[in-house]
N, C-alpha and C positions, 0 to 999 in steps of 0.2 A: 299324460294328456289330460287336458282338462276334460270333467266329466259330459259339461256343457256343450262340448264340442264334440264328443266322442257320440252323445245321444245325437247329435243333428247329424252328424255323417251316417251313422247305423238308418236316420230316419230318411236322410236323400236316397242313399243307399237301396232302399228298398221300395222308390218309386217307380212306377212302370215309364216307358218310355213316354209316353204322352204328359203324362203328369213330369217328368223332366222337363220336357220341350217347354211346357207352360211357367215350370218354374225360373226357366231360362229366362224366357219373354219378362216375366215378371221383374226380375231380377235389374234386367235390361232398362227397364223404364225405370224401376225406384232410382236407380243411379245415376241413370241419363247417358248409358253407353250407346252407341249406334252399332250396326254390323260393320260398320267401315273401320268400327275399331278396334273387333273382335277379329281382322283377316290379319291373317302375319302379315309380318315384312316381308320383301321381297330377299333380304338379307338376315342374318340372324344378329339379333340383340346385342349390343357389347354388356358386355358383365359389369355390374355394378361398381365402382371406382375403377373403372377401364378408361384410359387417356384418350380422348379425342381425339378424331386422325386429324392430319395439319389443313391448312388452309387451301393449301395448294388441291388437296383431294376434292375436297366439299366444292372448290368453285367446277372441278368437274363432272358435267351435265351425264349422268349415269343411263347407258345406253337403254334405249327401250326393248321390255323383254315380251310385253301382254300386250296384244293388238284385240280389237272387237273389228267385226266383220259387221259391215252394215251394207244393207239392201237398198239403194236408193232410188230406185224405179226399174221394169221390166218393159219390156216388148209386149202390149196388149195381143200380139198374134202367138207370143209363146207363153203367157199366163197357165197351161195347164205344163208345160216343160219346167218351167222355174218352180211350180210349185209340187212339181215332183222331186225338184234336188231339192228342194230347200227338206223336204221331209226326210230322202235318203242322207241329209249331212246332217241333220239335227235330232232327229227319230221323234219328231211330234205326230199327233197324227193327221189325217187329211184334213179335218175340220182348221185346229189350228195351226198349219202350214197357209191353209188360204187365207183364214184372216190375216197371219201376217206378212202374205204377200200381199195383199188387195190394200196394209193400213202402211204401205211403204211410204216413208223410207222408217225401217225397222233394221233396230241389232239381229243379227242371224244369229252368232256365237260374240261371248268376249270371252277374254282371257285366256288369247293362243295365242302360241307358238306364234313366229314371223311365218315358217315353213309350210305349216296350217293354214294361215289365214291365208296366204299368196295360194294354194292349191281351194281352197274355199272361194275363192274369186275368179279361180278360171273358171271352177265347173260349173258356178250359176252365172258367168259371164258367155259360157259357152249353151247354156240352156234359153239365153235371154235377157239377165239382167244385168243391171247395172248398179258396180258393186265399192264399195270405199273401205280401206282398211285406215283404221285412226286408232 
């Protein structure tokens, strides 16, 4: 291994977490990567001169797997009930559970399950609110 390289891994190596975190961020902007680019796929990678699947595949619309659960208004009579589920299904605390009831329409959760979000929607549907899964 080259030597050059072997000092900068020994020298990341022995950054604390925070100074990681920051050299991440850094990282990120010199090159112009986004997080949106940094999340896998939803599928894993084909392998480098791996043949593309046929045509007929790609024109098929790939079922949706990740829902976000959004809050789009409550019952001003049950505002302290939704904003008790929203905290038992989210674990924020009281403070910001009512800001984001009160700054509705808010994402509750994304990136669930169908099974999840259809049970995320009864129980703050059954607290009070009114709820959209997209």
């Amino acid at each position: 291994m080259d030597p050059k390289i072997k000092d900068l891994v020994d020298q990341i190596a022995s950054l604390s977490l925070l100074e990681a975190a920051q050299l991440t961020d850094a990282l990120k902007e010199r090159l112009g990567i986004s997080d949106a680019m940094m999340m896998p796929a939803a599928g894993a990678a084909p392998a480098a001169g791996a043949t593309p699947p046929p045509a007929a595949e790609e024109a098929a619309a790939p079922e949706k797997t990740a829902f976000s659960v959004r809050l789009e208004k409550f019952d001003p009579a049950s505002k302290i009930k939704v904003i008790k589920e929203v905290r038992a299904l989210t674990g924020l605390g009281l403070k910001e559970a009512k800001e984001l009831v009160e700054n509705a329409p808010k994402e509750i959760k994304a990136d669930v399950k169908k099974e999840e979000a259809e049970e995320l929607k009864e129980k703050l549907e059954a607290a009070g609110g009114t709820v959209v899964i997209e």
